[in-house]
C-alpha positions in Angstrom: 0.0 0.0 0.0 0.8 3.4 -0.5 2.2 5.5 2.0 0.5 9.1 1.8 3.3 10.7 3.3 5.2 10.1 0.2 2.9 12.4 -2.4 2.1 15.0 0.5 5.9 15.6 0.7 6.6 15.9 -2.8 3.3 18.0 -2.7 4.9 20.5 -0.6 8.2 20.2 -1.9 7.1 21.6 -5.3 4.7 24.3 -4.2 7.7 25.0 -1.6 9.9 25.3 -4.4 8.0 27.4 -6.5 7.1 29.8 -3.8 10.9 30.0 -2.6 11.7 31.1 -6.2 8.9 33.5 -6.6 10.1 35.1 -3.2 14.1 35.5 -4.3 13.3 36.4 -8.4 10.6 38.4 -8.1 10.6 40.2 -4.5 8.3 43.1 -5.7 4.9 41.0 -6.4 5.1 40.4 -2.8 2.5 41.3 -0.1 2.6 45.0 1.4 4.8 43.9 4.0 8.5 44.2 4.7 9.0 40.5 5.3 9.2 38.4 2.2 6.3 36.0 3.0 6.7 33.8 -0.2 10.6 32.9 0.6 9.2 32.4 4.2 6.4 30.3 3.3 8.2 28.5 0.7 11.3 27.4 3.0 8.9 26.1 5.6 6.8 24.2 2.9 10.7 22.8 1.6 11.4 21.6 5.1 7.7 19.9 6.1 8.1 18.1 2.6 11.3 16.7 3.2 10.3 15.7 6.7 7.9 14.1 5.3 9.6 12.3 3.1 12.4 11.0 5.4 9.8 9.4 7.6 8.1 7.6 4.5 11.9 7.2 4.1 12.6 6.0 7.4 9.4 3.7 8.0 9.8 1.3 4.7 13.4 -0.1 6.1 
């Protein structure tokens, strides 16, 4: 059987990824703040996704 931590990490890796670029190549379409929320939100969605995937990792051996 599947593991559903396995398509929910690389799930959030991608979106993670894309947001992490949109935050450092395009800074100006960000939100009126003066944090840049997309590199923020996209590092944290990098780092859930690959702790998900080292647990799917970690629970097949």
């Amino acid at each position: 059987m599947l593991d559903l931590r396995i398509p929910c990490g690389l799930f959030f890796l991608l979106i993670g990824a894309l947001l992490c670029g949109l935050g450092v190549f395009s800074p100006g379409s960000a939100a009126l703040t003066t944090a840049n929320v997309n590199l923020y939100a996209g590092a944290a969605m990098l780092a859930f996704g690959g702790i998900l995937l080292l647990l799917a990792r970690r629970s097949r051996t």
